[in-house]
C-alpha positions in Angstrom: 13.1 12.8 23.7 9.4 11.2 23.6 11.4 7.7 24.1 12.8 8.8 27.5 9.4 9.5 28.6 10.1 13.2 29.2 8.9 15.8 26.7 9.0 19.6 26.7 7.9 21.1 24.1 7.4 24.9 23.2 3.9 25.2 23.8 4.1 24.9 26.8 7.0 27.2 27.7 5.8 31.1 28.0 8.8 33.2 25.9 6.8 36.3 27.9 8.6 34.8 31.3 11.8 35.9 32.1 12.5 32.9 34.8 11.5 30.1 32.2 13.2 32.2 29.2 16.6 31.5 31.4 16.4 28.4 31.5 15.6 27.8 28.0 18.5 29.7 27.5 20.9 27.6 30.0 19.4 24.5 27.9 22.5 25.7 25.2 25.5 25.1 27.8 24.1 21.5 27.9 26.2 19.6 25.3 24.4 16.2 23.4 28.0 14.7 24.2 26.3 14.0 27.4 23.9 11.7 25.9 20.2 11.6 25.6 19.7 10.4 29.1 21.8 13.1 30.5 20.4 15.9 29.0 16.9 15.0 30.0 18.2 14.5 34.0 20.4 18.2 33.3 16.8 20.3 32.2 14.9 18.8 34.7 17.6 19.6 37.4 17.8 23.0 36.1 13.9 23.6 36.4 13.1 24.8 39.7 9.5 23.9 41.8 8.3 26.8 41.1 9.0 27.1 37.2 7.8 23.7 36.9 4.3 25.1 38.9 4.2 27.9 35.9 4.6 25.3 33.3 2.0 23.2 34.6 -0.2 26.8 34.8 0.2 27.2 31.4 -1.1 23.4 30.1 -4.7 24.0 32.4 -4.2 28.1 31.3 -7.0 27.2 28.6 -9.9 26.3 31.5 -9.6 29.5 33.4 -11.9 31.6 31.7 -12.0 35.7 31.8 -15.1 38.0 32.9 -15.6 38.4 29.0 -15.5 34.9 28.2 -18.1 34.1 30.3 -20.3 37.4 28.9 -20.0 36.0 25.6 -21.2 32.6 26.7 -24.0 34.2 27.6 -24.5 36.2 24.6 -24.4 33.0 22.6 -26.3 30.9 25.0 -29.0 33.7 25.0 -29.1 34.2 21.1 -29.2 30.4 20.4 -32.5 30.4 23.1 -34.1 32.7 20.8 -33.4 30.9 17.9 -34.9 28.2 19.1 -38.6 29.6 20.4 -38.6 31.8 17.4 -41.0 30.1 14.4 -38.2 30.8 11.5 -35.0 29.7 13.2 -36.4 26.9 14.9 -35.9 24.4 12.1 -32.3 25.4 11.8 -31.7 26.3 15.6 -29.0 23.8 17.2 -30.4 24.5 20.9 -34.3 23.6 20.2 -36.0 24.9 23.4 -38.9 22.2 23.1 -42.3 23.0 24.6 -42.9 20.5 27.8 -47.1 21.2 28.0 -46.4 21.2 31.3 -47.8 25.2 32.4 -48.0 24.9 35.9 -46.0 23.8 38.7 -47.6 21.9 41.9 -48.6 24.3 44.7 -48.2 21.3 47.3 -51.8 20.4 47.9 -51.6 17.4 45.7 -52.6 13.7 47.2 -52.5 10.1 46.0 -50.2 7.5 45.0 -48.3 7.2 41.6 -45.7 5.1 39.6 -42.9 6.9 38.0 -39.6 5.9 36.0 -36.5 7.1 35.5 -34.3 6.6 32.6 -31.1 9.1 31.9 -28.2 7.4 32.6 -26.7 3.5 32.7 -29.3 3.3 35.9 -33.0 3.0 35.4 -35.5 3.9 38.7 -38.5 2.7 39.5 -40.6 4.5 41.8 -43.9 4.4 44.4 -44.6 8.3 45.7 -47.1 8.5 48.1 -48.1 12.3 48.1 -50.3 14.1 50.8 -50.2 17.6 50.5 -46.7 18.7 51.9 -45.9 15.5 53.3 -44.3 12.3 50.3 -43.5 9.1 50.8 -40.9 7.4 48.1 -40.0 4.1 47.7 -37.3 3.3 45.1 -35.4 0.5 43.2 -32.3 0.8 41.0 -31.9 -1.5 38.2 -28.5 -1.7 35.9 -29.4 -0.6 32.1 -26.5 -3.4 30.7 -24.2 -1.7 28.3 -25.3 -4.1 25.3 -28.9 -3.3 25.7 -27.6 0.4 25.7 -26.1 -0.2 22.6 -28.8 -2.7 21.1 -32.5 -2.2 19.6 -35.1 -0.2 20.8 -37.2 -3.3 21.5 -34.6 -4.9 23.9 -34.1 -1.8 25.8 -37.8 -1.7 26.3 -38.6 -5.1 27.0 -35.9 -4.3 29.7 -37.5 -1.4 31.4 -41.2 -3.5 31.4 -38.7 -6.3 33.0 -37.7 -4.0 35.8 -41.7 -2.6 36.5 -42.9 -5.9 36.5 -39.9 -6.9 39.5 -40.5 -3.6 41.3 -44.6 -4.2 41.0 -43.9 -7.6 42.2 -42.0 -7.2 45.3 -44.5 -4.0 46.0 -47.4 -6.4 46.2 -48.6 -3.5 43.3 -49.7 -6.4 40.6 -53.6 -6.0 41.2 -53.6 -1.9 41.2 -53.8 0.6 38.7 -51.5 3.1 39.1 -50.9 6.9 37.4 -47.2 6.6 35.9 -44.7 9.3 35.1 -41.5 8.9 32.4 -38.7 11.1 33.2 -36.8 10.0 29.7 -33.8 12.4 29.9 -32.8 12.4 26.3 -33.8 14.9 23.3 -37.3 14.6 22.4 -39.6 16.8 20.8 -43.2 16.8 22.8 -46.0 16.5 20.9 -48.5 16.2 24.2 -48.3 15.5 27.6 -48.1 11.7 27.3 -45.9 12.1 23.7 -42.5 12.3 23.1 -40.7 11.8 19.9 -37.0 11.2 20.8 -34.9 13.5 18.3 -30.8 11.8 19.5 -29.4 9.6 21.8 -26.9 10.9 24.0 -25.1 9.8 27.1 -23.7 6.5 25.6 -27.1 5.7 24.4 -27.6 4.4 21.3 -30.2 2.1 20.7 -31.8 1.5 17.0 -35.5 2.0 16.0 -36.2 4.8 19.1 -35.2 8.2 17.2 -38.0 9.8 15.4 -40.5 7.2 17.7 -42.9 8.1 20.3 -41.3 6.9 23.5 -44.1 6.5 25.4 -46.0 3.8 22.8 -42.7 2.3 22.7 -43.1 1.5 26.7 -47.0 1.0 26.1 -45.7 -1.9 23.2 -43.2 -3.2 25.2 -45.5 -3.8 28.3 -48.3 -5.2 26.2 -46.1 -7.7 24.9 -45.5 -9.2 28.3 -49.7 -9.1 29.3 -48.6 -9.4 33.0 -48.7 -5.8 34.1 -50.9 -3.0 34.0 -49.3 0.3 33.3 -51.2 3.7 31.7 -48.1 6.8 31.2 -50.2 9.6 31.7 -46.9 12.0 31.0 -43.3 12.3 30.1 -41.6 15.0 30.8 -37.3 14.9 31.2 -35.1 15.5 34.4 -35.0 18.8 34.3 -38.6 19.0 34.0 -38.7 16.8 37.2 -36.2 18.4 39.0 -38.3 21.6 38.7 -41.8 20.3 39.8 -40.0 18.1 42.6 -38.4 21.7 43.8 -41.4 23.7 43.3 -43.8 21.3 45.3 -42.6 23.1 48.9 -41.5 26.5 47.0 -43.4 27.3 44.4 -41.2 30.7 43.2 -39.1 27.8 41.5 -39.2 28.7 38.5 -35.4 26.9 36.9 -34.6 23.3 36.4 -30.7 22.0 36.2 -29.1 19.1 35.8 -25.2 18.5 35.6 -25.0 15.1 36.1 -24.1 12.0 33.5 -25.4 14.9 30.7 -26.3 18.4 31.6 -29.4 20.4 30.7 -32.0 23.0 32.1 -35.2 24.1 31.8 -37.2 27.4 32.8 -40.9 28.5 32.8 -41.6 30.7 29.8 -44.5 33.1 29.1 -46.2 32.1 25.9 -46.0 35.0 23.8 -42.4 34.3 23.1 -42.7 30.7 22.0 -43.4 30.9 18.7 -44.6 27.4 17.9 -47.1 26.9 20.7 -49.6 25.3 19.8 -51.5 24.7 23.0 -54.8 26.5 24.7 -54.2 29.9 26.0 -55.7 29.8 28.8 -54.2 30.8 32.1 -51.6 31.1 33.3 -50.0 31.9 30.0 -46.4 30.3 30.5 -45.3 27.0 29.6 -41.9 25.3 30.8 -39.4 25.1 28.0 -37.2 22.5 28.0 -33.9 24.0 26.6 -31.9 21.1 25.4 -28.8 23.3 25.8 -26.5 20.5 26.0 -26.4 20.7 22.4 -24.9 24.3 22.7 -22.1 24.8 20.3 -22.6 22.0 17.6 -22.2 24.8 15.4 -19.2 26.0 16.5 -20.2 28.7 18.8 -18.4 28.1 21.6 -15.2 26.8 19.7 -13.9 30.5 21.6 -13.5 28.6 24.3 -13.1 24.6 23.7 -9.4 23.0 24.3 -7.8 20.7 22.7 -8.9 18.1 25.3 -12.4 18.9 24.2 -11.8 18.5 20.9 -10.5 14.8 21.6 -13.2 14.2 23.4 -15.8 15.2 20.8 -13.3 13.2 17.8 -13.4 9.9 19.9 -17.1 9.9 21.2 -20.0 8.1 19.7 -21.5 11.0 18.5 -18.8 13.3 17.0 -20.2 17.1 16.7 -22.9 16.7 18.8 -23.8 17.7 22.2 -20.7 20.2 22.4 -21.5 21.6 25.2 -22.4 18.4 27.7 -19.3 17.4 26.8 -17.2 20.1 27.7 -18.7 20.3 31.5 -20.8 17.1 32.6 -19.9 14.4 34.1 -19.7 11.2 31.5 -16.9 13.4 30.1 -15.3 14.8 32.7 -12.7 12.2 34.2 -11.2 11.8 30.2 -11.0 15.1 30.2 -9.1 15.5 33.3 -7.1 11.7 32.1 -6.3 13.6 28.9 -4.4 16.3 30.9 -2.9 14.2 33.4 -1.4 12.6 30.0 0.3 15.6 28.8 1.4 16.5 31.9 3.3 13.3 32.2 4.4 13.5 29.1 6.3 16.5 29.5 7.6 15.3 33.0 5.6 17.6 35.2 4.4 14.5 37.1 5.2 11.2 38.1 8.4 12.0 37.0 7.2 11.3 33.3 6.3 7.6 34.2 2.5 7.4 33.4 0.8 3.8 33.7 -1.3 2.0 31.2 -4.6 2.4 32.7 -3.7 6.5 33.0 -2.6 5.7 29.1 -6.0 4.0 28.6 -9.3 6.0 27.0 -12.3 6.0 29.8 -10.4 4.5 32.6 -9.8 7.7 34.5 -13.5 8.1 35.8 -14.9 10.9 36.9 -15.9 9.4 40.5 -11.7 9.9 40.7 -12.0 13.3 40.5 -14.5 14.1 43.1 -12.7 11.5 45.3 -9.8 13.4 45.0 -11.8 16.4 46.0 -12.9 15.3 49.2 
């Protein structure tokens, strides 16, 4: 039946309902005399709107979680946490719950003018924030991180980003001053200081070679050095979560959560020190440091297989990073158009829409973006 472009198979048909269970059973009085063609046109005739609405149910049945499913979640999501501050599971954990150094958020009294970056995603920002006391001033530029310098060496992705300060210092008139700068690098790294950040994976279609297990900040320090025309001191890196928090928590300072669900997803929170393990900081007050989770690496050991689909699981099998980052992969948005593409697939497939006829793009890996699917939501 696959070659008619109309499929039904059993998985999808619920024995447990008595209306689709009759016509399953009217499929007998259908004789193959009719011919291939026939038989397909004589089931879907038989299958009324509202069977075919129960059939469609049953292909998305796997995304609608139950009360306990989501209790669970947070019973792994919680137990993974702990392995990751505690001093024994740490090396092992799968959800490392780095320390940021950062143990204080701004109480919006801050003043003065600072450079900051911004790299998470195919876009890199560069930015001038003018701060003075409540009141900030931004200024921003987008440049387009290529996808074969996303893919390339660590030196040509940096040589890229000192590219883009020196064009944004430029057209700032910003050549002759010294400025503070701030990294948000939104990728996995473990912080080893303030201004240090060892990146421990690539995610989000990144992949560049000679960055993981390097400090990312002498990486940028190297790369603008090698140029000679600018002059740029990192004072600290922290990642978008991070950011997101101290952004929020300069006009409300009982902030105290970061999220992101953007390209990736991740979240960080403010933690009291006596239950991170490896700190290795003063201890001075206050006595809390923000943690930055990295939970987007939830279930790469198979914890939350209680709840992946099969569309997950292709996902994961064709990605560039098979088994890692389970979790961003299952909710965030570089993932979520295939995953939706993947289902519109099946759907055709078994001729619950566009009467079976799917085209080549829908057929195509990636080209169902998720852009499509908030579009379709407004």
């Amino acid at each position: 039946m696959a070659g008619c472009g109309v499929e039904i198979d059993e998985e999808i048909l619920d024995v447990n309902n008595p209306a689709i269970q009759m016509v399953k059973n009217s499929l007998k009085d259908v004789t193959m005399k009719q011919g291939l063609h026939q038989l397909l046109a004589a089931i879907m005739k038989m299958v009324p709107p509202h069977i075919e609405d129960q059939l469609i149910e049953n292909i998305v049945q796997p995304f609608i979680l139950r009360d306990e499913d989501y209790k669970k979640l947070m019973d792994v999501m919680l137990e993974n946490f702990t392995r990751g501050l505690r001093k024994d599971t740490n090396p092992t954990a799968k959800v490392k719950m780095f320390q940021t150094y950062v143990k204080s958020v701004p109480d919006g009294t801050e003043c003065g003018d600072f450079l900051a970056l911004d790299l998470g995603g195919t876009n890199f920002r560069v930015l001038l924030i003018s701060l003075d006391g409540q009141e900030v001033k931004m200024e921003s530029k987008i440049y387009l991180i290529p996808q074969n310098i996303m893919l390339g060496s660590g030196t040509q992705l940096f040589d890229h980003i000192a590219e883009c300060i020196f064009k944004f210092m430029k057209d700032h008139n910003l050549m002759e001053k010294v400025l503070p700068l701030g990294f948000t690098f939104s990728f996995p790294c473990k912080q080893v200081g303030l201004d240090k950040a060892i990146l421990t994976t690539w995610t989000k279609g990144f992949n560049c070679a000679g960055v993981e297990g390097n400090d990312i900040v002498q990486l940028l320090h190297d790369a603008i050095e090698r140029r000679g025309d600018i002059k740029v001191n990192c004072m600290a890196v922290i990642n978008d979560t991070v950011g997101a928090l101290m952004s929020c928590a300069h006009s409300d300072n009982h902030c105290a959560i970061g999220l992101i669900l953007g390209t990736g997803t991740n979240a960080c929170y403010i933690e009291r020190l006596e239950n991170v393990e490896l700190w290795d900081g003063d201890w001075e007050e206050p006595q809390q440091v923000i943690i930055n989770t990295e939970w987007g690496a939830l279930g790469d050991d198979g914890a939350l297989d209680f709840i992946m689909t099969e569309y997950d699981r292709k996902v994961d099998r064709h990605s560039i990073n098979p088994g890692k980052q389970v979790y961003e992969k299952m909710i965030s948005g570089m993932y979520m158009g295939e995953i939706v593409r993947l289902v519109l697939v099946k759907l055709c497939k078994h001729g619950l829409i566009f009467h079976g006829r799917g085209s080549e793009e829908l057929k195509t890996m990636g080209r169902f973006y998720t852009k499509y699917v908030s579009e379709i939501e407004r």
